[in-house]
C-alpha positions in Angstrom: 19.8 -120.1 1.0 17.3 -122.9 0.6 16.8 -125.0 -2.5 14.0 -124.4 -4.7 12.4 -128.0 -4.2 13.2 -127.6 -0.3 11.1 -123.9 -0.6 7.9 -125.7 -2.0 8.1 -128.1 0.0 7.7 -126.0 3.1 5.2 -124.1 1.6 3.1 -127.1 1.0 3.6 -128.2 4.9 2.8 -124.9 6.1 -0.5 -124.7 4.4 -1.4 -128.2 5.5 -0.1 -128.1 9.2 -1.7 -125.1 9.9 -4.9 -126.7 8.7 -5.3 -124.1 5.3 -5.3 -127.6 3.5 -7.4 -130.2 5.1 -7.3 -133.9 4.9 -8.8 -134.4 1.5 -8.2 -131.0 -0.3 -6.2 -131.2 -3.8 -3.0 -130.2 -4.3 -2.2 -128.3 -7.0 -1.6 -130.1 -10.2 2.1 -130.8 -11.3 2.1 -128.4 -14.0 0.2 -125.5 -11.8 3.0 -126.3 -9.4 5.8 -125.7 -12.4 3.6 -122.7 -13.1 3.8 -120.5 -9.8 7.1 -121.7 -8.6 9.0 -121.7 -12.1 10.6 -125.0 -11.8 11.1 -128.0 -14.1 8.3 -130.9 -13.4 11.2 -133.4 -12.2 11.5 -130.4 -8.8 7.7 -130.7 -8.3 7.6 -134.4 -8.6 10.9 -134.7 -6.4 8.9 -133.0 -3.6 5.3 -134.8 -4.1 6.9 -138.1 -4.2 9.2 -136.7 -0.4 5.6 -135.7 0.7 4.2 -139.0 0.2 6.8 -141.1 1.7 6.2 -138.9 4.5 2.3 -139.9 4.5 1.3 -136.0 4.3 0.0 -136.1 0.9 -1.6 -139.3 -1.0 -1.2 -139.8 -4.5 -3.8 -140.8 -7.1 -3.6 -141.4 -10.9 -6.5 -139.6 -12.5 -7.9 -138.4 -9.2 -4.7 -135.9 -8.6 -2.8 -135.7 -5.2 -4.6 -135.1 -1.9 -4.1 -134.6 1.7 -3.9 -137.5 3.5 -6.8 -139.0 6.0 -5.7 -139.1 9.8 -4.5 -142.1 10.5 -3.3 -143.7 14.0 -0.8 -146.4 12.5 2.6 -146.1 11.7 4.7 -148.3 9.5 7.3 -150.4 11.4 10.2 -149.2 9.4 9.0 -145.8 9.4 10.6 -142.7 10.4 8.3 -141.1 12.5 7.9 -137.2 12.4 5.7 -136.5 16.0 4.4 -133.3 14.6 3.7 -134.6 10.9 1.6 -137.7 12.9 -0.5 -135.4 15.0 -1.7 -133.2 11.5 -2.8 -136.0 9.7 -5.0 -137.6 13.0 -6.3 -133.8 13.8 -5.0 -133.8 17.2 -3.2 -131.2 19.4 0.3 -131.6 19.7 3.3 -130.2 21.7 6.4 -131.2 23.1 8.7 -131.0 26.7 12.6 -131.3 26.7 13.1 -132.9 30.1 16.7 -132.9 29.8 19.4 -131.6 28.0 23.1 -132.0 28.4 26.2 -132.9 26.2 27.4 -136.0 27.6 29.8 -139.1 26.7 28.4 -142.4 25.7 28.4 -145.7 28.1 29.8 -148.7 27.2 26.4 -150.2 26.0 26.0 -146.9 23.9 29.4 -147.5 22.2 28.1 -150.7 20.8 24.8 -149.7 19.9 26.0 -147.2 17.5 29.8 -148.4 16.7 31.8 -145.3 18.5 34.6 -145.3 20.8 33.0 -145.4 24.4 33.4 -141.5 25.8 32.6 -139.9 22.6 30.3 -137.0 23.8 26.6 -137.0 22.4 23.7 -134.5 22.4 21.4 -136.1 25.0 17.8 -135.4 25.0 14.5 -136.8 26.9 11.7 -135.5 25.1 7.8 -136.0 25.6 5.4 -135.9 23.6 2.2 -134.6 24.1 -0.9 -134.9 21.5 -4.7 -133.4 23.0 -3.3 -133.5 26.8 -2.2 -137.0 26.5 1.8 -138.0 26.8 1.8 -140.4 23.8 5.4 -141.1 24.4 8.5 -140.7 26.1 11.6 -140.4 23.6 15.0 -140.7 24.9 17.5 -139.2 22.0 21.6 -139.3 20.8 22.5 -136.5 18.8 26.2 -137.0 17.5 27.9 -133.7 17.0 30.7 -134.7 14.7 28.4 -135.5 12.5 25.1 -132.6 13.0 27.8 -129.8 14.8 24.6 -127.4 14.1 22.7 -129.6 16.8 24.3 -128.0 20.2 23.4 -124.6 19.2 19.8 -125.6 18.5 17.0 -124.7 20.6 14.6 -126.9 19.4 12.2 -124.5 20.1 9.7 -125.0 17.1 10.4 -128.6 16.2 11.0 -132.1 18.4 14.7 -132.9 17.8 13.2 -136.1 15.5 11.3 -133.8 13.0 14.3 -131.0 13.2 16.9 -133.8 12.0 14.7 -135.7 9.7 14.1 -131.7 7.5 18.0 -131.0 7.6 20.2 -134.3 8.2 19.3 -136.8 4.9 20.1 -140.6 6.1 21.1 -143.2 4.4 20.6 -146.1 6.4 18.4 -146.7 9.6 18.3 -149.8 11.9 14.9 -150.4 13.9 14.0 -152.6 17.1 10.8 -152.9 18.5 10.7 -154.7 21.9 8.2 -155.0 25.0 8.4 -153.5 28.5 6.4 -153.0 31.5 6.4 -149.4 33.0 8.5 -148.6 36.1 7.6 -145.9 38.7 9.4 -143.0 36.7 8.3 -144.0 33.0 4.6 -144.7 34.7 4.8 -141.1 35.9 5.9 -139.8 33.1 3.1 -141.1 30.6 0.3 -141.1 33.1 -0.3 -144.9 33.3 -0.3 -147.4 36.2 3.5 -148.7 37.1 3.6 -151.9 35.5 1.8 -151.4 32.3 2.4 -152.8 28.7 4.6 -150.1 26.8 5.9 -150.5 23.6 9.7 -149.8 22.6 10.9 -148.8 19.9 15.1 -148.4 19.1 15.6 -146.7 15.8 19.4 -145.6 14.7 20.6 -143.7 11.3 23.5 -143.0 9.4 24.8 -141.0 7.0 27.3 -142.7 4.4 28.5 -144.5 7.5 28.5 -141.6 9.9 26.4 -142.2 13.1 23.6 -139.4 13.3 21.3 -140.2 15.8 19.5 -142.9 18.3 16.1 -142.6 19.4 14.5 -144.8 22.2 11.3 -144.2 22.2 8.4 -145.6 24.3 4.8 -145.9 24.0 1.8 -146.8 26.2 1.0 -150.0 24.7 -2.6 -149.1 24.5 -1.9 -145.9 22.8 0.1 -147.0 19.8 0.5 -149.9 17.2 3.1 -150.4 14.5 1.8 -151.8 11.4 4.1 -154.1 8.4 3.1 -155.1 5.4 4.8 -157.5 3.3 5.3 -159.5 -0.1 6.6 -163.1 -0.3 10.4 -163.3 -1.6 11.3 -166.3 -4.2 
């Protein structure tokens, strides 16, 4: 049975993903919220402030909470949600599993993530699509000791990314952002000329210490741009 704050929440993505909301319609006020759903205002706040992290919703003192503009950037420390991305810039979106198959790690893998090399994975390649256009090619770990429910999942409705990031909570994620040049396959793959620009980003997460999942994704370099901002440190 789903928690009360977890209810409204979908009920708030659901009216905006399906477009019922648009960029720049008000959500409801805090205590209209406490109103239909019957919940204390430290629920509704508890899933605004989620919302906002997420960059679905922006919040504004006086003005109220709205649905955020499209935008095309994406923090570099970010977890990125494919599907929540594509709402906010108005765009199409949909997504191929390539390949599936429960596999053990590599060597390399092992000490990438900090697990005994063999340990068997979820292994996903994923693309994803947004008006036509691959926008990026996602290569994916799932660990099973830790997200069991994973190998039964069809991910028929949701990319693996957005599927783990609404039921696994992390607590600590680890991101590297690199450059490539496209080979043959990976050219093929995201439509561009072999030898291209892409851009790479590794992102792992934990859970209280337990590994939950790698992502390796990449991006046509001309299709994407990760954005930092910063404050000095005495």
């Amino acid at each position: 049975m789903k928690h009360l704050h977890q209810r409204i929440r979908d009920d708030i993505e659901a009216k905006i993903m399906s477009g019922e909301w648009p960029p720049g319609h008000r959500i409801p006020f805090e205590h209209e919220l406490m109103t239909e759903y019957g919940c204390s205002r430290m629920t509704v706040n508890k899933v605004l402030s989620t919302l906002a992290a997420n960059g679905l919703i922006t919040r504004r003192r006086r003005a109220g909470t709205v649905v955020a503009e499209p935008s095309n950037q994406q923090a570099v420390l970010q977890i990125q949600d494919f599907a929540l991305e594509a709402v906010r810039a108005g765009v199409d979106y949909h997504f191929k599993i390539l390949h599936r198959a429960v596999e053990p790690i590599d060597a390399a893998a092992a000490q990438r993530i900090g697990l005994p090399v063999g340990t068997k994975m979820l292994c996903l390649s994923t693309l994803h699509v947004m008006d036509d256009v691959p926008q990026a090619f996602e290569q994916r770990l799932i660990n099973l000791a830790t997200v069991p429910e994973a190998g039964e999942e069809p991910f028929k409705d949701d990319p693996p990314g957005t599927w783990l990031l609404r039921r696994v909570p992390w607590t600590d994620a680890e991101h590297i952002v690199r450059a490539v040049n496209a080979d043959a396959t990976m050219a093929k793959r995201l439509r561009i000329q072999s030898g291209t620009a892409c851009l790479v980003l590794e992102r792992r997460t934990w859970q209280a210490g337990a590994f939950v999942t790698e992502a390796r994704i990449t991006y046509p370099g001309d299709r994407h741009q990760l954005v930092g901002r910063f404050s000095p440190v005495a």
